[in-house]
mmCIF file as gemmi writes it, N, C-alpha and C atoms, coordinates in Angstrom:
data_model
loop_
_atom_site.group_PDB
_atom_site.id
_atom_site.type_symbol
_atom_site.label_atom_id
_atom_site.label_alt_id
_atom_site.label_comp_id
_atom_site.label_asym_id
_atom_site.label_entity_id
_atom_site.label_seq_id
_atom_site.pdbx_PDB_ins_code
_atom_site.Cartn_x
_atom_site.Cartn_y
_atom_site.Cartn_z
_atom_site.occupancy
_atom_site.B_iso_or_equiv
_atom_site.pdbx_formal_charge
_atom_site.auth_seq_id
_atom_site.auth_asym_id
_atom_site.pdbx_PDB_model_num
ATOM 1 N N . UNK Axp A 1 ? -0.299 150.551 144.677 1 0 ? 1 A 1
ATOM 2 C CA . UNK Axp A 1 ? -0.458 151.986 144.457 1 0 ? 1 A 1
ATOM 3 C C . UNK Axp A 1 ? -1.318 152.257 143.218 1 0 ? 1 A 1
ATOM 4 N N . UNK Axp A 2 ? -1.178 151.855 142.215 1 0 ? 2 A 1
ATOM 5 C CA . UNK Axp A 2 ? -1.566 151.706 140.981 1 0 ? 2 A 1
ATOM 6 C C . UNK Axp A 2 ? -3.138 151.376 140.826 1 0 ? 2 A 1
ATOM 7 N N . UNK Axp A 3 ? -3.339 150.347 141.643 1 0 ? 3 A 1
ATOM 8 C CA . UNK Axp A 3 ? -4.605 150.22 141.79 1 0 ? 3 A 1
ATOM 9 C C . UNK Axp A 3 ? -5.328 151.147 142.758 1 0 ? 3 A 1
ATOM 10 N N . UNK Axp A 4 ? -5.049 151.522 143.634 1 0 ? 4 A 1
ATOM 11 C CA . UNK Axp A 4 ? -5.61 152.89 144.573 1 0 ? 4 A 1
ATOM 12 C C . UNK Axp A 4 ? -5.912 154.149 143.569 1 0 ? 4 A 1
ATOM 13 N N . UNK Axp A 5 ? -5.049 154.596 142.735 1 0 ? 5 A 1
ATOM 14 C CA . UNK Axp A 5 ? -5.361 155.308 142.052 1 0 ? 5 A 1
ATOM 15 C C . UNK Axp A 5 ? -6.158 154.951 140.43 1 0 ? 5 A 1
ATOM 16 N N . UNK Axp A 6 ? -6.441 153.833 140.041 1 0 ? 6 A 1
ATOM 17 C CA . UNK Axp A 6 ? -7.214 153.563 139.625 1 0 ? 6 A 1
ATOM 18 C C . UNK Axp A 6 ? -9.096 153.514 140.315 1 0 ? 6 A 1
ATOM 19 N N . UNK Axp A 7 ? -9.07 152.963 141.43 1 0 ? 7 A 1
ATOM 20 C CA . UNK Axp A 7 ? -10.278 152.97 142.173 1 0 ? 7 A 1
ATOM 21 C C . UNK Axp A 7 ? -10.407 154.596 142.172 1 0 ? 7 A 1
ATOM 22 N N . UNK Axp A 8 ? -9.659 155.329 142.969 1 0 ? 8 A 1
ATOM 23 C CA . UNK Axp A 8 ? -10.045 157.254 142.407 1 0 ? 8 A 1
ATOM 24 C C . UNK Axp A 8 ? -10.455 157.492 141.553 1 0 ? 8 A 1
ATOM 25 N N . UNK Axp A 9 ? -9.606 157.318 140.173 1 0 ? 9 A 1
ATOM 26 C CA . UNK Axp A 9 ? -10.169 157.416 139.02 1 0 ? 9 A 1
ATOM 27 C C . UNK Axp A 9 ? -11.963 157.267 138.627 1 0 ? 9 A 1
ATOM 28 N N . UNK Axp A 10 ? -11.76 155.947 139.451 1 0 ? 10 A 1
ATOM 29 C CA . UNK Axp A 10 ? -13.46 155.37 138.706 1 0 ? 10 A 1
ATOM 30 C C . UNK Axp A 10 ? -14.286 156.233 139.654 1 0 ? 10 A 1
ATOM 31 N N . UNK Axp A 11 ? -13.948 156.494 140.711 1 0 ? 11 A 1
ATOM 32 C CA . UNK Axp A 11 ? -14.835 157.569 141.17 1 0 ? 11 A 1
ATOM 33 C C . UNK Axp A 11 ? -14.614 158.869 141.312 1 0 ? 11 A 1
ATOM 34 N N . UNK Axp A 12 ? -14.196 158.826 140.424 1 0 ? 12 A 1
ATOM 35 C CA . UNK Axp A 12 ? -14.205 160.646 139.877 1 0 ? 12 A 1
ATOM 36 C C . UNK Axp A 12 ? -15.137 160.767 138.848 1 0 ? 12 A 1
ATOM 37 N N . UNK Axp A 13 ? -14.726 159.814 138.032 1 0 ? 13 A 1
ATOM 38 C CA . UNK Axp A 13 ? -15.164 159.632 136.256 1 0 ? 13 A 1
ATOM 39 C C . UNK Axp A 13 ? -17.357 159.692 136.427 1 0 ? 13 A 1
ATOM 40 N N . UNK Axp A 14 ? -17.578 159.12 137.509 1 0 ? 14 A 1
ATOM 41 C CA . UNK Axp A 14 ? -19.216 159.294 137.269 1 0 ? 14 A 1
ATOM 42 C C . UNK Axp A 14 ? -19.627 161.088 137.481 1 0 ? 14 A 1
ATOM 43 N N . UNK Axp A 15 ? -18.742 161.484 138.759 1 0 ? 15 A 1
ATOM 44 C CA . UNK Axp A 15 ? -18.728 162.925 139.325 1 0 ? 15 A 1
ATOM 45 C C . UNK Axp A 15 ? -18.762 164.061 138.222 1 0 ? 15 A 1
ATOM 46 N N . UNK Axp A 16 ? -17.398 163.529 137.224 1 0 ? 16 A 1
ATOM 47 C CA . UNK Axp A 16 ? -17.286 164.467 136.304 1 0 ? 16 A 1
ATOM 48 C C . UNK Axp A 16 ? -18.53 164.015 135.067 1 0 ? 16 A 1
ATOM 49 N N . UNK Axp A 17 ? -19.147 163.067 135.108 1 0 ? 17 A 1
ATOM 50 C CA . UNK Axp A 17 ? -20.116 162.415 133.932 1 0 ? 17 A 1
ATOM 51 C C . UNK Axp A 17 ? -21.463 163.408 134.541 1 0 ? 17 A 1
ATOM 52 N N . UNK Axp A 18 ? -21.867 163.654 135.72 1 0 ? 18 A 1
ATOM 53 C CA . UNK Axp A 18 ? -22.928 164.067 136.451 1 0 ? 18 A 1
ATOM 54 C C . UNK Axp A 18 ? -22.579 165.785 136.454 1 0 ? 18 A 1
ATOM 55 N N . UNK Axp A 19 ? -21.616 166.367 136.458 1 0 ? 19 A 1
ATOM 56 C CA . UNK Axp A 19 ? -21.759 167.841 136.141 1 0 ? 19 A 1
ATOM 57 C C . UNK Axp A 19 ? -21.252 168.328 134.722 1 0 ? 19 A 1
ATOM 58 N N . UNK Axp A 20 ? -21.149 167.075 133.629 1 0 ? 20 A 1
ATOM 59 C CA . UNK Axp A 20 ? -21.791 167.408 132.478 1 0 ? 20 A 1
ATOM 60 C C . UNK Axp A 20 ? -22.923 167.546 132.222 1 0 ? 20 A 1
ATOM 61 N N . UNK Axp A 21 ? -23.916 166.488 132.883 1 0 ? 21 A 1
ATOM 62 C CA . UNK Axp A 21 ? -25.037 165.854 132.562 1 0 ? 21 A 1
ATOM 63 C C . UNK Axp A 21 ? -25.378 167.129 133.131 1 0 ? 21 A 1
ATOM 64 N N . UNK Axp A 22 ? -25.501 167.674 134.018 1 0 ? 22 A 1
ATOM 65 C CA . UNK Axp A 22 ? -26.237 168.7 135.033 1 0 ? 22 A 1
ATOM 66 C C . UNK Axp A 22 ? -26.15 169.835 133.938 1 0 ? 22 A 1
ATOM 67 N N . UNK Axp A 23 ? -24.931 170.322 133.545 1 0 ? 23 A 1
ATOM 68 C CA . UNK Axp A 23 ? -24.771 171.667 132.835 1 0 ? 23 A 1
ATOM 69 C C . UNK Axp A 23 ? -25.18 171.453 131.881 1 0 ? 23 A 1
ATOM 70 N N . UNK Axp A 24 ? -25.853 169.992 130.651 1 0 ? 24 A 1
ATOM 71 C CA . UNK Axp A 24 ? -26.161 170.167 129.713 1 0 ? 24 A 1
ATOM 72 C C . UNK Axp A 24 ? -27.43 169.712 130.185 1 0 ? 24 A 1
ATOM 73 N N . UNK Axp A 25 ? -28.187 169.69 130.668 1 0 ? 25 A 1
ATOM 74 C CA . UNK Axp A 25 ? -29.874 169.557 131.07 1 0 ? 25 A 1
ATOM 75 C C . UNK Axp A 25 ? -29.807 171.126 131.489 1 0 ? 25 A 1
ATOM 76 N N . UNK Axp A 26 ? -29.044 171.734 132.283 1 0 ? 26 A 1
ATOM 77 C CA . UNK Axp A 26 ? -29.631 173.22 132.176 1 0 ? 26 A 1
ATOM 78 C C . UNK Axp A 26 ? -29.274 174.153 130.877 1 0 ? 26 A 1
ATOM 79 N N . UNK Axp A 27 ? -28.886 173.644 130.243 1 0 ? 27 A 1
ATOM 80 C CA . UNK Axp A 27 ? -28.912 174.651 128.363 1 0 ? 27 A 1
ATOM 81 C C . UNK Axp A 27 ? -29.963 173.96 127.767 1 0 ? 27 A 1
ATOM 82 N N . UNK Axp A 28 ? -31.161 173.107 128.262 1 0 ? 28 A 1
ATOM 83 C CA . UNK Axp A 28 ? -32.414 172.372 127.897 1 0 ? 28 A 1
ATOM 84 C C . UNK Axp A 28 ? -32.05 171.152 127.488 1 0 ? 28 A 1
ATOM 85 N N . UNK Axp A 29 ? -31.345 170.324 127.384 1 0 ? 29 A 1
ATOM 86 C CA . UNK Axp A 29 ? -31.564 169.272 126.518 1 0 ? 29 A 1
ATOM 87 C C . UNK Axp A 29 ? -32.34 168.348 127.001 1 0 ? 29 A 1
ATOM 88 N N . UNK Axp A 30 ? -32.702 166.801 126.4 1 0 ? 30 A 1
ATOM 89 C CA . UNK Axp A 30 ? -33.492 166.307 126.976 1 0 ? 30 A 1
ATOM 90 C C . UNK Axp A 30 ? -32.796 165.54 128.005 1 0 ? 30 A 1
ATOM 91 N N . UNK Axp A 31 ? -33.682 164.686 128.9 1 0 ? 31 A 1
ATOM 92 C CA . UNK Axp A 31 ? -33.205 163.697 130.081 1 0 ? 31 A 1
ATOM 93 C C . UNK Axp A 31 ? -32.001 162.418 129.468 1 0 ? 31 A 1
ATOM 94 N N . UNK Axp A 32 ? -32.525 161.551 128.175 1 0 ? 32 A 1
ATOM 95 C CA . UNK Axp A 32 ? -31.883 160.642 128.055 1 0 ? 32 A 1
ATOM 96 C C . UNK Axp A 32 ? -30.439 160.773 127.258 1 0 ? 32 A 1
ATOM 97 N N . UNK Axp A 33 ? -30.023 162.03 127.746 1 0 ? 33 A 1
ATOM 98 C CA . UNK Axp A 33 ? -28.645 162.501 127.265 1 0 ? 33 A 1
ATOM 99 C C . UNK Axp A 33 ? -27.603 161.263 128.32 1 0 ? 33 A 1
ATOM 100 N N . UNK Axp A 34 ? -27.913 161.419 129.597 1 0 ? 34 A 1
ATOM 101 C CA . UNK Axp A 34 ? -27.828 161.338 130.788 1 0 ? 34 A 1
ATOM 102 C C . UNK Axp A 34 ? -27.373 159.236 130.513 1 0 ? 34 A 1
ATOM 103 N N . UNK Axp A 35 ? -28.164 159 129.754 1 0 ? 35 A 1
ATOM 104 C CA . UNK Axp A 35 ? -28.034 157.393 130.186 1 0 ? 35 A 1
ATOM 105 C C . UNK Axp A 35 ? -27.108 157.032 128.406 1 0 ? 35 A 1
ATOM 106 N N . UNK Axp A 36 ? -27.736 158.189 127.638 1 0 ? 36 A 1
ATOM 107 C CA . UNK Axp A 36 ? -26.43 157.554 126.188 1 0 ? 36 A 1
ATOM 108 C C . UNK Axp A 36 ? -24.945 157.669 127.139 1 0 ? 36 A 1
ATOM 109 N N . UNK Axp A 37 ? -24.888 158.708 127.681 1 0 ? 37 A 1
ATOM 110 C CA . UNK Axp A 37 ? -23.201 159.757 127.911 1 0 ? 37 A 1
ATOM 111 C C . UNK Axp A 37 ? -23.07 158.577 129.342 1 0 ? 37 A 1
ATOM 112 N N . UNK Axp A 38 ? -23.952 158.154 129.823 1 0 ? 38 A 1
ATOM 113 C CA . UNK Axp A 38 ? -23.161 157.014 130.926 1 0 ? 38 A 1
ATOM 114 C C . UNK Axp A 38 ? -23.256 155.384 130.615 1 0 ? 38 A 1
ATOM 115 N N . UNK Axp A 39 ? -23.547 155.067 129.177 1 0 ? 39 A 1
ATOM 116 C CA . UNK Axp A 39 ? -23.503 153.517 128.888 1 0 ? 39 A 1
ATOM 117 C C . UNK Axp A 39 ? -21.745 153.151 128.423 1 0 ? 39 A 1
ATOM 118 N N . UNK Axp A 40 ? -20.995 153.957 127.972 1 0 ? 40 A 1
ATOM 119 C CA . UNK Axp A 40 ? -19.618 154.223 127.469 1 0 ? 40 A 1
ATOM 120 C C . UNK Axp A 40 ? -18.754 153.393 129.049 1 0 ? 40 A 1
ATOM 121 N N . UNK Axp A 41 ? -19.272 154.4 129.885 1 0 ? 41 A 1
ATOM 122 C CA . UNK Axp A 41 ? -18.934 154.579 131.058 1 0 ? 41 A 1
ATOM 123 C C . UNK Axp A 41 ? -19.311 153.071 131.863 1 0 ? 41 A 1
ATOM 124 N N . UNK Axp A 42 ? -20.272 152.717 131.835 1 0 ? 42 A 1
ATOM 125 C CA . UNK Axp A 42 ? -20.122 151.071 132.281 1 0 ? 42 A 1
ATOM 126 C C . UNK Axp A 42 ? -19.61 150.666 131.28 1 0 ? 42 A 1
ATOM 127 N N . UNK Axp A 43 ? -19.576 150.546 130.149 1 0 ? 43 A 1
ATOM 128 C CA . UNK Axp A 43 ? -19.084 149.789 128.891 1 0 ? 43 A 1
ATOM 129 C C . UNK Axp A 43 ? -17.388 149.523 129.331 1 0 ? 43 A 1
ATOM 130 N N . UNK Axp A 44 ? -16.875 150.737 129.822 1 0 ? 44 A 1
ATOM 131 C CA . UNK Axp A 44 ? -15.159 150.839 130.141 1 0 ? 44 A 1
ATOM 132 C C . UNK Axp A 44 ? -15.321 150.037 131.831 1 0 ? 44 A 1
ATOM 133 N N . UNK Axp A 45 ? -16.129 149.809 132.58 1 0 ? 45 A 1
ATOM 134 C CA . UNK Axp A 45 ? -15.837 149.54 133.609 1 0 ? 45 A 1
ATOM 135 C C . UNK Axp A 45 ? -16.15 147.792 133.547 1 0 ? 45 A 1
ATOM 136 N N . UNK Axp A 46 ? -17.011 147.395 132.683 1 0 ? 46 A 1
ATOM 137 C CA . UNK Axp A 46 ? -17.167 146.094 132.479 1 0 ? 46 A 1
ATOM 138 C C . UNK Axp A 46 ? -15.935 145.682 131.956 1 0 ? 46 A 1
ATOM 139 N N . UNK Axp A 47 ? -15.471 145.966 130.994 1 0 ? 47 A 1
ATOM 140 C CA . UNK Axp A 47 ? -14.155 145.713 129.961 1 0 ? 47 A 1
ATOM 141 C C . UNK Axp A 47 ? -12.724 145.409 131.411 1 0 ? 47 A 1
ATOM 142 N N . UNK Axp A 48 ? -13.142 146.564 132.183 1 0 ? 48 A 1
ATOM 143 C CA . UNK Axp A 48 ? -11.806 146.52 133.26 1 0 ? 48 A 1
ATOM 144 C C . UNK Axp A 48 ? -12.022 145.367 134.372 1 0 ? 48 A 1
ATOM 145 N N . UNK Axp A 49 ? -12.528 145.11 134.632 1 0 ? 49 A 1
ATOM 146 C CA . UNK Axp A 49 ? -13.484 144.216 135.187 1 0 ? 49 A 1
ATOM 147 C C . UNK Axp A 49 ? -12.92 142.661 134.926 1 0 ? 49 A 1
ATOM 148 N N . UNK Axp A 50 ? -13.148 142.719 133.836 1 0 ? 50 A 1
ATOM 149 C CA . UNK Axp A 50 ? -12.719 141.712 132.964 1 0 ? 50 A 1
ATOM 150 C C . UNK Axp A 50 ? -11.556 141.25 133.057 1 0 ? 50 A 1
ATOM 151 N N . UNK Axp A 51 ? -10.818 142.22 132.55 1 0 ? 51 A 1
ATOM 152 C CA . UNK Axp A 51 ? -9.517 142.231 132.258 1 0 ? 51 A 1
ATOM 153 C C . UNK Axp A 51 ? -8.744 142.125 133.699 1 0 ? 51 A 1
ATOM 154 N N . UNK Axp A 52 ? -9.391 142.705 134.968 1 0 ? 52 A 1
ATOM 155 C CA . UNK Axp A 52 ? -8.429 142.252 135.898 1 0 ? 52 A 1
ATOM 156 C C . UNK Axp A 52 ? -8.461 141.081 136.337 1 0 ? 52 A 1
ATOM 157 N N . UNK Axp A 53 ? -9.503 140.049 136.274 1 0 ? 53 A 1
ATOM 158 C CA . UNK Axp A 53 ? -9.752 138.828 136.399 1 0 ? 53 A 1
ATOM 159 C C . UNK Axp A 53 ? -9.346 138.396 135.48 1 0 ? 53 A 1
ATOM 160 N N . UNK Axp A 54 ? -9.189 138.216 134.126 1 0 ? 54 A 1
ATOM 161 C CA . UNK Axp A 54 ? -7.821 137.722 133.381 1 0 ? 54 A 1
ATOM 162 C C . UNK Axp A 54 ? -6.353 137.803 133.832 1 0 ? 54 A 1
């Protein structure tokens, strides 16, 4: 169970990363907002990754 709702999780987490990214490119900012605000985001999925194969 635990893991089912973990797999949701991870695909929610880009969804909600992409209508930040969207609403803050339309108040102007620049493009490479987009790849700082999603390196965190693989950074946590590598780490989990990891850790479940430990």
């Amino acid at each position: 169970m635990s893991r089912s709702i973990r797999i949701c999780s991870y695909l929610l987490l880009p969804l909600i990363y992409l209508l930040v990214n969207v609403k803050i490119a339309q108040l102007g900012e620049s493009f490479p907002i987009t790849i700082v605000t999603f390196l965190p985001l693989l950074l946590l999925l590598f780490v989990e990754r990891i850790s479940v194969k430990n």
